[in-house]
C-alpha positions in Angstrom: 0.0 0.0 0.0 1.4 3.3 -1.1 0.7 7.0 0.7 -2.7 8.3 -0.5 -4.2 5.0 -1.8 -6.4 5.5 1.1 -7.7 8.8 -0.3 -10.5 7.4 -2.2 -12.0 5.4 0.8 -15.1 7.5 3.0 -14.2 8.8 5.9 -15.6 7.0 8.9 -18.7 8.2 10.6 -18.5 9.3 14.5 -20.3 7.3 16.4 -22.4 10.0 18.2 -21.6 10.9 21.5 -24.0 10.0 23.9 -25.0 13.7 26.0 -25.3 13.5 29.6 -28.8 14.4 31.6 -28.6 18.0 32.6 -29.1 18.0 36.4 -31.4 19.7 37.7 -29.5 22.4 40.6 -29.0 20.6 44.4 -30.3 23.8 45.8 -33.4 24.0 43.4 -34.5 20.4 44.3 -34.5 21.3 47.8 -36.5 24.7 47.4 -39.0 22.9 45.5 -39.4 19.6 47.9 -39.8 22.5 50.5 -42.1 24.2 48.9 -44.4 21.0 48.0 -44.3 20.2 51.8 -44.8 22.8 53.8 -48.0 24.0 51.1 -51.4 22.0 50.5 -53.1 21.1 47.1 -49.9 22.1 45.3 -49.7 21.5 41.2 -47.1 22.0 38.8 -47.6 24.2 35.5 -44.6 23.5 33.4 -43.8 26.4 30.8 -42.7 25.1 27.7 -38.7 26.2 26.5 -38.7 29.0 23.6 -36.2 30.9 21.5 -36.0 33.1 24.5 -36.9 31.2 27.7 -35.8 28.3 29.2 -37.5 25.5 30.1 -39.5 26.6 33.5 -42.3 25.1 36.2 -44.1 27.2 38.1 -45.8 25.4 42.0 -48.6 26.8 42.7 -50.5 25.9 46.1 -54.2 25.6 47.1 -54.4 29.5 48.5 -52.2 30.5 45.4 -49.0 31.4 46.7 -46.6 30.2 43.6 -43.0 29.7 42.8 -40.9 29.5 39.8 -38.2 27.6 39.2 -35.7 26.9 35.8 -35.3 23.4 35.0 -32.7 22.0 32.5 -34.9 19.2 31.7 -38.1 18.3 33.5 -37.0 14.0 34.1 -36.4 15.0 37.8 -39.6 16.8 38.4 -41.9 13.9 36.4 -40.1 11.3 38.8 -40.7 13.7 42.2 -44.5 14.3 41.0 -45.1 10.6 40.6 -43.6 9.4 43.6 -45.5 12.3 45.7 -48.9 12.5 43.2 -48.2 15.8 42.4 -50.2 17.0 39.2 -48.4 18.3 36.6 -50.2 20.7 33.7 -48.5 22.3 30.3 -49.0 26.2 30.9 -48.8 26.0 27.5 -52.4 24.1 26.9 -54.2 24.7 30.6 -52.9 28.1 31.6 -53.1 29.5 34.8 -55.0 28.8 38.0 -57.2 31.3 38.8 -56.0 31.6 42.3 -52.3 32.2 41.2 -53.5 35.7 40.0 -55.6 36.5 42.7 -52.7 36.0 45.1 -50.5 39.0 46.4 -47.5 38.3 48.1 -46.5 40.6 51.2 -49.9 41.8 51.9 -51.2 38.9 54.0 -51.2 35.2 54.3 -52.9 33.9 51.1 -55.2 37.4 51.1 -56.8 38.0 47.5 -56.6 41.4 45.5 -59.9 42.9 45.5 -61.9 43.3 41.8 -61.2 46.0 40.1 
C-alpha cells in the first residue's frame, strides 16, 4: 500500500456521543421539595422552553401562593410528582390557575386582590 491509496476510501462516521442528563440544581430540588411540603393542594404548570426562555415550572399551592423555578430538563420533576402524586399541567395548553393571580405576596397570608 502506497501514501494516499487510502484517499479514495469514505471517511468513517463518528459514532455520536452520547449527552449526559442536565441535572437539575442541588439547591433547586431542595427549594421545590420545601415548597411542595410545607404548602397544601400544590400543582405544577410547566412552561414550555422557547427561543428566548428556558424551560421553567411554576408550583402553585391551594391559597395561590406560587414559585418559579428553571429546569434544564423536566425528568427529575416527572419522577418527584409521581412518587408524591403531584399533578403536573402544560402552561402552555391549561394556563393558569385562577387563584395564582388573585394571590399578592406581602400583603397577608394567602389574602386576595380585590376586583377591580
Amino acid at each position: 500500500m502506497r501514501a494516499g491509496d487510502d484517499a479514495w476510501r469514505e471517511p468513517r462516521a463518528k459514532r455520536p456521543r452520547k449527552q449526559r442528563a442536565a441535572r437539575t440544581p442541588k439547591e433547586d430540588q431542595r427549594a421545590v421539595k420545601d415548597f411542595v411540603k410545607t404548602r397544601r393542594g400544590v400543582e405544577a404548570y410547566v412552561e414550555p422552553r422557547t427561543m428566548d426562555q428556558r424551560l421553567s415550572v411554576v408550583l402553585v399551592a391551594s391559597d395561590g401562593e406560587w414559585l418559579r423555578f428553571t429546569l434544564p430538563d423536566d425528568s427529575w420533576l416527572r419522577r418527584f410528582a409521581q412518587k408524591r402524586a403531584l399533578p403536573i399541567y402544560d402552561a402552555g395548553v391549561m394556563g393558569y390557575p385562577r387563584r395564582m393571580r388573585e394571590y399578592r405576596r406581602g400583603d397577608g397570608e394567602g389574602e386576595a386582590a380585590p376586583d377591580s
